[in-house]
N, C-alpha and C positions, 0 to 999 in steps of 0.2 A: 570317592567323595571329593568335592571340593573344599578347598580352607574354611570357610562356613561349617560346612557340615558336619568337617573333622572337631571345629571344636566344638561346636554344640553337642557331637559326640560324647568325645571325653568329657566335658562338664556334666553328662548325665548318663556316665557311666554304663553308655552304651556303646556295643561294637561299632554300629553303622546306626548312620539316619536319613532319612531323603526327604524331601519337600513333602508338606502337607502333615507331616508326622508332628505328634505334639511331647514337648519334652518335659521335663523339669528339670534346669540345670542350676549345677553350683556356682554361684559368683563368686567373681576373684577381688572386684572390687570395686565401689560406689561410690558416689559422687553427690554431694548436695549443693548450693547456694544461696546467695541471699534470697531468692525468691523462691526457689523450691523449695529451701529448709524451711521457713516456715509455716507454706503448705503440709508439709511432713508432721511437724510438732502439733498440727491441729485435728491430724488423724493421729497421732500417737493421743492426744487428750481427749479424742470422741472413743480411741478403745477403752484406755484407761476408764471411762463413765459406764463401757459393757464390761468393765469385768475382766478385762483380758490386760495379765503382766505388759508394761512395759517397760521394767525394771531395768533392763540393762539389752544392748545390740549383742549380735551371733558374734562380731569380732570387730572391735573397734580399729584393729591397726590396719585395715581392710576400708576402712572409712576415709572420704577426706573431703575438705568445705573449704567452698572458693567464696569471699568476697568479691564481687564483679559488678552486678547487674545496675548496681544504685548505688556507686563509692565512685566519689564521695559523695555521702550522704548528700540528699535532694530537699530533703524534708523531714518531719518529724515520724512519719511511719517508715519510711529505709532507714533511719538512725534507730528507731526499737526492732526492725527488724535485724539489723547486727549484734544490736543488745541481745536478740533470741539465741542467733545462732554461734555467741562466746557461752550462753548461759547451757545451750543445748550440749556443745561439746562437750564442758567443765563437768556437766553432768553424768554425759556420757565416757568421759575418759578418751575421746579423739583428737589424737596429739597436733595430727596433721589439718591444721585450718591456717591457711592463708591470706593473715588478716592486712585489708588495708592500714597505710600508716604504719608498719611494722617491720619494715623490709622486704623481702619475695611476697608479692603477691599479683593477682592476672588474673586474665580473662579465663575461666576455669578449664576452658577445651584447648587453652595455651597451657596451662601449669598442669594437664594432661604430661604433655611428653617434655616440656621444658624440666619438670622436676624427675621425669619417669614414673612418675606415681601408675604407669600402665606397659603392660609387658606384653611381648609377643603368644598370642594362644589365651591369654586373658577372656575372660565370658567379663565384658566392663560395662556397669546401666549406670546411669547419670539421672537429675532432676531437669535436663533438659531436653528438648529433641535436636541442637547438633551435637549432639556424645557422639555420633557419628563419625566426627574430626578423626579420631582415635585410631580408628581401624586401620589406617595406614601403617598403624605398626606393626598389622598382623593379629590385630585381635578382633573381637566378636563385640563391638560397641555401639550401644543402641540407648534412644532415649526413653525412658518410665513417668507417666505419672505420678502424682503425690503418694496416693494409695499401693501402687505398686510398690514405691524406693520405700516407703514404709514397711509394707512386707518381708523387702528384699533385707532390711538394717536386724529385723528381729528375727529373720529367718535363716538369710544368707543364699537364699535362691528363690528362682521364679520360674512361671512356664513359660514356654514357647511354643509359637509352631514354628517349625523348619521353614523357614525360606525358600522359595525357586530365585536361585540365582542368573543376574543376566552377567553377561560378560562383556568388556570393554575396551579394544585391543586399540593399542597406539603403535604404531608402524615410524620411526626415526624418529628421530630428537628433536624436540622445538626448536625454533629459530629464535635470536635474540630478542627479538619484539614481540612473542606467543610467549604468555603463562600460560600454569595449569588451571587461572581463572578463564583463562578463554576456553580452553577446550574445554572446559565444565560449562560453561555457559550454553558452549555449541552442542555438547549432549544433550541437555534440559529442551534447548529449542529442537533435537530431533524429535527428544521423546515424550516431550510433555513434562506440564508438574505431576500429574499422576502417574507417568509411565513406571518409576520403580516403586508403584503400592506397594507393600510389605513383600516386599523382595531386596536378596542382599546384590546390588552393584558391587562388581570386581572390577577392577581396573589390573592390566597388565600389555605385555608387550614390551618390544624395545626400547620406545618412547616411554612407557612410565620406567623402565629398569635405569634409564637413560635420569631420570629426571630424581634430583632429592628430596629428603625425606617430607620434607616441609613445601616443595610442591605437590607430592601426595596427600598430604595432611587438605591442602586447598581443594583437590578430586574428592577426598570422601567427603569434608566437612558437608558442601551440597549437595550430596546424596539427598538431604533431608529434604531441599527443594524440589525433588523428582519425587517426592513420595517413598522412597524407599526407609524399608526397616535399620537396614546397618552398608557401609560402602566400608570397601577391603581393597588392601593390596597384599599380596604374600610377601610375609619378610624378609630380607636378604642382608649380606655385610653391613648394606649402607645404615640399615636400622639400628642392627647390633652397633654398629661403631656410634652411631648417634647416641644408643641410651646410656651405652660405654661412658659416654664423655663425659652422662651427668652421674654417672655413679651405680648405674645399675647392676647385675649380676646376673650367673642363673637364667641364658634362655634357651625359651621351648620356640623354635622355630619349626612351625605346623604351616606344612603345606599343600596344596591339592593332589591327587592322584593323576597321572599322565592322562588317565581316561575319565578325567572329572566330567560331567555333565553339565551344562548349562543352558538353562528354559532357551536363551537367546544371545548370539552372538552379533556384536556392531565391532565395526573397523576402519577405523580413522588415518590418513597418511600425515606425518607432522607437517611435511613441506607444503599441505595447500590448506593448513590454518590461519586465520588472518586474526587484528584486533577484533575482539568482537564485548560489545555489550546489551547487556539486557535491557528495551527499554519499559518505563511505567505498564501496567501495572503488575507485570510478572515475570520473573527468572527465565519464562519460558518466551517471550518476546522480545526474541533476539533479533539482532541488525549487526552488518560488519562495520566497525566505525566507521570508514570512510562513506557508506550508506546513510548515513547514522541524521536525524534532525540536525539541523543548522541553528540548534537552540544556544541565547545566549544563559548561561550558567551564574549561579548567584553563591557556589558552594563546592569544593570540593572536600572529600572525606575520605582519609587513607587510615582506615582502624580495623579493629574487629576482630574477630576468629578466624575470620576466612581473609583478612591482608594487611595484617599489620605483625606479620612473623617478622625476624631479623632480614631474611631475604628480600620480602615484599620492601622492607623501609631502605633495603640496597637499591632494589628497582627504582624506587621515587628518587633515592637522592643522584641515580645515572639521569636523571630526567632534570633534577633542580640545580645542579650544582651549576653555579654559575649564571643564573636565570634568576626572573623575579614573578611569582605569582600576580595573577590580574582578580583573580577571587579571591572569597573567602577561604582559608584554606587549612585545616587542621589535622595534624597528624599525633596520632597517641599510638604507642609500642603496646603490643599487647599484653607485656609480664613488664617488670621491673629489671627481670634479667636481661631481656631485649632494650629496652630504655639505658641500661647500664653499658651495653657492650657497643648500641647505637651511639652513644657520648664518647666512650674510648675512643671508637674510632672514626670522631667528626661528624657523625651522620647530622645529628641533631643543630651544628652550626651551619651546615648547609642550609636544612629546611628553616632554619631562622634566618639566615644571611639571606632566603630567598623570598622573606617573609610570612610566610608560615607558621602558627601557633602550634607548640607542642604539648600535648597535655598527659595526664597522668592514664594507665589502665585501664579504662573501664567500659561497658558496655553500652554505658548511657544513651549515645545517640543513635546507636545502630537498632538500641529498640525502640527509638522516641521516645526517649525518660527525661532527658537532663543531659546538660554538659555539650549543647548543639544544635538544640532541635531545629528543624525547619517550620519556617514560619510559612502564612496564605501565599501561593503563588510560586511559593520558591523551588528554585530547580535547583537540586546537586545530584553529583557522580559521585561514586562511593565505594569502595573496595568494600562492602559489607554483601552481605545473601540475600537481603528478602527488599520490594520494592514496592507492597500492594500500600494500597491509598493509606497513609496516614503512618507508617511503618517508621518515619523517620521524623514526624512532627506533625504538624496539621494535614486533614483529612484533605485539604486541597493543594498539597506540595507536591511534588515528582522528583523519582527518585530513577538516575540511573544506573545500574550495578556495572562495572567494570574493573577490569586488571588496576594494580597498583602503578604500572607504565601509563598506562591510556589514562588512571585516575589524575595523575604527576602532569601529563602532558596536557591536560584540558585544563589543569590550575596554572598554567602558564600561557595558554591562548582566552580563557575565558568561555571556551565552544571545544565544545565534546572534540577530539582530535586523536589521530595516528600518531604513536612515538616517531614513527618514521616521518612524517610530514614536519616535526619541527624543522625552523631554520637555523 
């Protein structure tokens, strides 16, 4: 079996499983937000009306609630919606919510592995669909509907079917100017947004053993973009020392069998990847930058789940320092703890010395909520995942998705650009 398989194994207390087979495993631990938890509380008050306990969760210390999506508050229903989700925990007894305004708080598939709240071998379902982020640590993370993460809170498991897993081999180490946004990019354009329908993407090889933990984290997070169920890497030191550093304990490092199976194998060499971004209106409408439209730019955006890690804000600021942005140009850390470690060490006087807005955590613009939207007409580049019409503010704006380098470097020419082509 492969890492997949193994754990959806163990979580349902079976020897073996293979594709197509349907489980019911035990979760290890679940995730809500501003926008899902409320979803959640409104099937918990449609059972409550049948009849059916909803008196208390399977295990509240198993539980944990990210403030994200609408902080800070936009307006008067994201502010009752926060109201919900302090009144839902207090009620429930779930210790673990991190609330804006309060110290540690983040983009919730950030305070994933920033806090450790998720461990290697984990069965992890979230109220979102990137919970995917996750699996780079080795675990089984996938996103749930409302009704689902409701099941899962009062039950503590859910089914599945087994996944056919593809597989995803990177051959040498990127080069300084290739993230693992490029190569994810370059996958989606081989295989489509629908190429991993509910199927688990692996990612492995030299090149990802090669690459840290939080480049991996950027591989699975767009799995979701290709359709697929859950993206996985198998665990190694680099994880362990990672959860190490924030405190974790206790790991189950599950890994695939030598003769693991997989539906489909692809095979990438690092040294002939180039910048690449996705243009309007899909992840899957890729160009290598220097191909790229000659469009002039009214916005760049270096945030998100998917680039605005500690690393990603390293890339921008090898890009800024010393340089002065010609766009609009805003950069928000994903967690508080990344914003914190960014200020230590300068990052954050760069991006302002370079003129650059810094802003606080939150999800706002990468869904088109608040806190940035794009207005008629407007083009930005964006270290964010998803680029379909409207995604990022009005239904006639353009979005292009790119690396946190190529993001940095187009905020400093004004026009979509190679890190390597600065002067």
């Amino acid at each position: 079996m492969n890492i997949a398989e193994k754990i959806l194994a163990r979580a349902s207390g079976k020897s073996s499983v293979a594709p197509d087979d349907v489980v019911f495993a035990n979760v290890d631990k679940v995730m809500v937000h501003d926008v899902s938890g409320p979803g959640v509380i409104k099937v918990f008050d449609k059972l409550k009306k049948q009849g059916i306990s909803v008196d208390k969760l399977w295990d509240p210390t198993k539980v944990w609630v990210a403030e994200d999506h609408f902080v800070p508050s936009a307006e008067k229903v994201s502010a009752e919606n926060i109201a919900k989700l302090s009144n839902f925990t207090k009620q429930y007894g779930i210790e673990k919510h991190f609330k804006y305004g309060m110290g540690q708080y983040g983009i919730c598939h950030t305070i994933s592995h920033e806090e450790a709240m998720v461990m290697p071998g984990d069965v992890y379902v979230g109220g979102d669909s990137h919970t995917n982020t996750t699996g780079a640590l080795g675990a089984f993370a996938c996103g749930l509907g409302h009704t689902d993460v409701a099941y899962v809170l009062l039950n503590g498991k859910i089914w599945f079917k087994v996944p056919e897993t593809m597989y995803f081999k990177l051959n040498g180490k990127l080069p300084d100017h290739i993230m693992a946004k490029d190569l994810i990019l370059k996958i989606i354009g081989d295989i489509g947004t629908d190429g991993g329908a509910y199927r688990t993407m692996q990612f492995g090889g030299s090149g990802i053993d090669a690459m840290s933990v939080e480049s991996r984290l950027t591989m699975c997070n767009m799995t979701t973009e290709a359709g697929a169920k859950n993206g996985i890497v198998e665990p190694d030191q680099k994880v362990v020392d990672y959860l190490s550093s924030r405190g974790a304990t206790n790991f189950n490092l599950i890994k695939g069998d030598d003769d693991a199976e997989y539906s489909k194998i692809f095979e990438y060499e690092a040294s002939e990847m180039e910048p690449t971004i996705a243009k309007p209106f899909s992840p899957e409408n890729v160009s290598i930058v220097r191909e790229s439209p000659n469009v002039e730019l009214d916005k760049s955006y270096i945030g998100s789940c998917t680039g605005a890690k500690y690393e990603d804000l390293e890339a921008a600021a090898r890009i800024l320092k010393g340089r002065t942005v010609k766009i609009r140009t805003e950069i928000l850390p994903a967690a508080i703890s990344i914003y914190k470690r960014a200020m230590e060490n300068g990052l954050l006087k760069i991006f302002l010395d370079a003129g650059a807005t810094v802003g606080p955590p939150t999800c706002g613009a990468c869904c088109g909520a608040h806190m940035g939207v794009l207005a008629k007409d407007e083009i930005c580049i964006s270290t964010t995942n998803r680029n379909f019409p409207g995604r990022m503010g009005h239904v006639e704006s353009q979005t292009y998705l790119a690396s946190p380098l190529v993001a940095a470097a187009s905020a400093v020419t004004g026009k979509i650009t190679d890190p390597r082509d600065l002067e």
